[in-house]
N, C-alpha and C positions, 0 to 999 in steps of 0.2 A: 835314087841309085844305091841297092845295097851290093856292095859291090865287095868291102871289107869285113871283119868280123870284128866284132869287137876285140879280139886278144890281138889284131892285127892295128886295129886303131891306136891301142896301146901303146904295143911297139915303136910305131910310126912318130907318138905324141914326144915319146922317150927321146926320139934322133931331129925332131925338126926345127927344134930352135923355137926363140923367141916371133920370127916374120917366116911361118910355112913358107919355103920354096920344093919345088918338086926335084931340081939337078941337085941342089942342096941334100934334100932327104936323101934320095938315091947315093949320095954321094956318103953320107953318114950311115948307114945300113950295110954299107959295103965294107967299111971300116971296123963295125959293132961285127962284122961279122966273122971276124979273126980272133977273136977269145969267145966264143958262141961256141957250147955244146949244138951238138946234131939236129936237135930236135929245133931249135932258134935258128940254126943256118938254115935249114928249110923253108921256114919261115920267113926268113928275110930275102928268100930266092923268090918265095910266093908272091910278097908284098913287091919285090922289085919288078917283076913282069908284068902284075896288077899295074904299076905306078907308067911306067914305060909306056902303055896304050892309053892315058887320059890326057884330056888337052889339058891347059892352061886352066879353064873356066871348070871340067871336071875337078878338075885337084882341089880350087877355091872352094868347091860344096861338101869336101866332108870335112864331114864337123868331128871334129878332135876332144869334142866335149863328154864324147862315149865313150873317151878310154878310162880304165879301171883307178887311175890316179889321179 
């Protein structure tokens, strides 16, 4: 499933905590996304929509190991 980019795995690794949850994430990216220039607000809209259509067992398979930190 490539479904993320890497600068979006990034992102995502940045907001999900220590125990990946997906309401979690979503719920941090909404927050990150109130002192976010423009170009990072878009981004955290892209990743939110992306995040919203995977189940349970989608979210569990990406690997957060891609991101750039």
């Amino acid at each position: 499933m490539k479904m993320f980019t890497v600068e979006e795995i990034t992102l995502m690794k940045y907001c999900v905590g220590i125990e990946p949850n997906k309401e979690e994430l979503i719920k941090n990216l909404k927050a990150q996304k109130e002192n976010a220039d423009n170009d990072i607000q878009d981004m955290i809209d892209e990743v939110i929509n992306k995040l919203t259509v995977l189940t349970d067992e989608q979210f569990r398979k990406i690997d957060f190991d891609l991101a750039l930190f």
